[in-house]
N, C-alpha and C positions, 0 to 999 in steps of 0.2 A: 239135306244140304240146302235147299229152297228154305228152310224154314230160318238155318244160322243166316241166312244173307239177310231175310229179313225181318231178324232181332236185331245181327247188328246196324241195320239200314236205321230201325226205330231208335234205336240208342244213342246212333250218330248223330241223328235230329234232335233228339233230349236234347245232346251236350249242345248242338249249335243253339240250341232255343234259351238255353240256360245262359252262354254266353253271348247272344244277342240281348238280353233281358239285361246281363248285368254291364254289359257297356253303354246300353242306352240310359242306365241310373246312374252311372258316370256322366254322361253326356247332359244328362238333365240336371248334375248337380255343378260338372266346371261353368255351363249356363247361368244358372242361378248365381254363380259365386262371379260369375266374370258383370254380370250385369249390376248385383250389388259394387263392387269395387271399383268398377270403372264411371266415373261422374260424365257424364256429357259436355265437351270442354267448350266453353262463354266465349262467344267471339267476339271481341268488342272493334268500333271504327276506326280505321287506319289514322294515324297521327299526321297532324298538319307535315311535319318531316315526311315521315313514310310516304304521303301525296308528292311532296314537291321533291324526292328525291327518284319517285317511281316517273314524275315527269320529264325530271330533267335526263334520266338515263332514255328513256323512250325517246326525246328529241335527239341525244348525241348518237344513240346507237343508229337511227334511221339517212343520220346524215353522213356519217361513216360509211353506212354500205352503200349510200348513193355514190359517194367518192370513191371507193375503193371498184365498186362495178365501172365506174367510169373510166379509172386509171387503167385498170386491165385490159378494157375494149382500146382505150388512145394506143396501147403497149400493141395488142393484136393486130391492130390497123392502124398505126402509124399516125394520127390525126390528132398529135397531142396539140394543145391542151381541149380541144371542143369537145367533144366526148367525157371527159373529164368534167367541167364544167357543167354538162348537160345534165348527166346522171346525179352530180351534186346538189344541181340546184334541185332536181326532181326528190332527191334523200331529204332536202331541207323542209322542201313542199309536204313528200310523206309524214314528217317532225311534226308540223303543223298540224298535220289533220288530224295522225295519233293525239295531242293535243285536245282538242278540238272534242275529238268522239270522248276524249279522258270525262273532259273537264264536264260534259253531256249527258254522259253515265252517272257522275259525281253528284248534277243537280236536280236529276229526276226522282224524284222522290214521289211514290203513289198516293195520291190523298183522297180520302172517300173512296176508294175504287174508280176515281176517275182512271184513264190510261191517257197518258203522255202520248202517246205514239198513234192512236186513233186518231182519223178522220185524213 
């Protein structure tokens, strides 16, 4: 009895070894086939549009939520229009600096391995 457990123990491993063998020559060949066919995709620089439409949404959106966080607080506490006002002017301020850090990112360009941002 000892001895069929451990023919069929041995056998069981055959089959697993045989079947791990042949999945991993699968594995090595959808590899190979995924890496030939798939070309690394060229990024190229956002277009003058794509800049000045990513800016203009980043100024309306910032000054929206300063309005609207404003109207809500004037709504909760009764102190229309100040709160309103305040928060807007703050959403327009945010506009600005989103802006600001854009346009900063936009003209750092590393030259010689200088760094921009040292010192």
């Amino acid at each position: 009895m000892l001895g069929t457990l451990e023919s069929d123990a041995a056998q069981a491993l055959s089959e697993a070894e045989q079947t791990l063998a042949a999945l991993q020559a699968n594995a090595d060949k959808s590899e190979s086939a995924r890496s030939k066919s798939a070309p690394i995709p060229q990024t190229r620089p956002p277009s003058g549009i794509a800049i000045g439409m990513r800016l203009g949404v980043e100024m309306v959106s910032a000054t929206v939520v300063g309005g609207v966080i404003g109207y809500v607080l004037d709504y909760w506490f009764g102190t229309k229009p100040w709160l309103f006002l305040l928060w807007f002017l703050l959403g327009v301020i945010a506009g600005f600096r989103n802006l600001v850090r854009a346009a900063d990112r936009m003209s750092d360009k590393p030259s010689d391995g200088d760094d921009a941002n040292a010192g």
